[in-house]
C-alpha positions, 0 to 999 in steps of 0.5 A, a space after each residue: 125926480 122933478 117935473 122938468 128934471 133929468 138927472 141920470 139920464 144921457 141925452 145925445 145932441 146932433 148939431 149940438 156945438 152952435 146955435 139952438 143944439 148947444 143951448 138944448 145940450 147947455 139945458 139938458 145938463 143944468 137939469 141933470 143929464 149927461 150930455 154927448 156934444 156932437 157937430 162935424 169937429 172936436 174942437 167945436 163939440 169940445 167948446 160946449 163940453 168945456 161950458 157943461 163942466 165948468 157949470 158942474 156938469 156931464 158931457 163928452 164930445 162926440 164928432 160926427 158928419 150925421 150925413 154920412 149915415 155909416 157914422 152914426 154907429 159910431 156916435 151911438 157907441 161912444 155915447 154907451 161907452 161914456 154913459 152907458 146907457 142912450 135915454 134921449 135922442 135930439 135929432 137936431 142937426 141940419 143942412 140947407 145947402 140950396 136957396 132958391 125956387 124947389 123946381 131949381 134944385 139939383 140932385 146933389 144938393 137936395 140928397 144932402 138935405 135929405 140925408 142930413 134932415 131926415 136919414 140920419 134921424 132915421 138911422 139914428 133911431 133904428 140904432 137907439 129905439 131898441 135899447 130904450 123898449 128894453 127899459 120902456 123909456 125914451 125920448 126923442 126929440 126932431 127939430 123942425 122947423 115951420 118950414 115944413 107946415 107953410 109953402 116957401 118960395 125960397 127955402 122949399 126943399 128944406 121945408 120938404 125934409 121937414 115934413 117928412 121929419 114931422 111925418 116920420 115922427 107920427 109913425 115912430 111914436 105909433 110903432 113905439 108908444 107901446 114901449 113908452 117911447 115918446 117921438 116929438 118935434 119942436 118947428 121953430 119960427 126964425 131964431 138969432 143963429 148962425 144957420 138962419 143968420 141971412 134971415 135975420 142979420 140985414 137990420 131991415 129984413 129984421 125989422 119986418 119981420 119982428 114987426 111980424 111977429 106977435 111977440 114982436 121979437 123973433 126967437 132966441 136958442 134957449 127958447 127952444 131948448 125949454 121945449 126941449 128939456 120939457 119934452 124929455 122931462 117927466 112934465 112931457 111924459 104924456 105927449 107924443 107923436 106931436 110937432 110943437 110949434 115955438 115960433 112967437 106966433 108967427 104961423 097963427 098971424 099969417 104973417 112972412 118975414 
């Protein structure tokens, strides 16, 4: 197998129908994986399947409301009944349903956050882990977010469930390197998607924030999806516990958008 190849291994993507999900799901299988698409419908996870197999590749749909933490059984299953097998896990699906001051929160809306941000990626290793001790290889993989490393006046329960995220991931690679279980997360800076589309669509705001940028442009999907595939390739077999920040350079700047 190559440095950065995948062939023969079955990768799970939670939020995998949009965004920066579908370009790691997209990536995944161009390097040889065989992918399980999941979002919260079949039509949308369907859509992604189609691109894969139309490019040569593996997938199956796999619909799922990842908050709904007694669902997640049932992902698992469908993925081994397809593939037989679960070798990566990309923790990559999200919910910010609150904006606005941390203290303005109400309990409804930050148990969602939680739970989608950090239970579920939880659950979902509590469900996995295991299987990949008995073969003492593994890879998972949270997406983070930058968030969850700097103060934010507007986004800060988000930014909370982040560094939880982050957190979690040190302790789990701790408990299950010895298993040759890697745990990582990639913390994107702003990236064109559909979840941060107020952050980037108003032209104005935009051009701060690429002005901002040292790269002088903000992110694009497939930018973190080459994170991604790196960390569950052979090329990132040596790195865990670790959260790789992919964001233009904005946090070394210092800089807001």
């Amino acid at each position: 197998m190559g440095l950065f190849r995948l062939d023969g291994k079955t990768a799970i993507v939670t939020g995998g129908s949009r965004g920066i999900g579908r370009a790691i799901a997209l990536r995944m299988a161009e390097a040889g994986a065989n992918v399980v698409v999941s979002s919260r419908t079949e039509e949308a996870c369907q859509t992604v399947v189609a691109e894969i197999e139309a490019a040569g590749g593996r997938a199956v749909a796999a619909p799922c409301n990842v908050s709904r933490l007694e669902a997640l059984p049932g992902l698992v299953k469908a993925a081994r009944d397809a593939f037989g097998r679960i070798d990566i896990l990309v923790g990559n699906a999200a919910a910010n349903p609150y904006y606005g001051p941390l203290t303005g929160i109400e309990e409804r809306a930050l148990d969602k956050i939680l739970d989608t941000n950090l239970k579920a990626n939880l659950w979902l290793c509590k469900e996995v882990l295991p299987e990949m001790a008995e073969r003492r290889d593994g890879a998972v993989i949270f997406i983070a977010s930058i968030a969850g490393l700097r103060g934010t006046d507007d986004i800060g329960a988000y930014g909370l469930s982040k560094a939880a995220l982050e957190s979690m991931a040190r302790s789990l690679a701790v408990r299950w390197g010895q298993h040759n279980i890697r745990v990582n997360c990639i913390a994107p800076g702003l990236v064109k998607t559909d979840f941060a589309r107020a952050l980037w669509e108003n032209p104005e705001r935009l051009a701060a924030a690429e002005a901002a940028y040292p790269l002088r442009r903000v992110g694009e999907p497939d930018d973190i999806a080459g994170a991604a595939v790196w960390l569950a390739s052979p090329g990132g077999a040596f790195v865990t516990g670790q959260t790789i920040v992919v964001d233009g350079g904005i946090t070394i700047a210092g800089a807001r958008e």
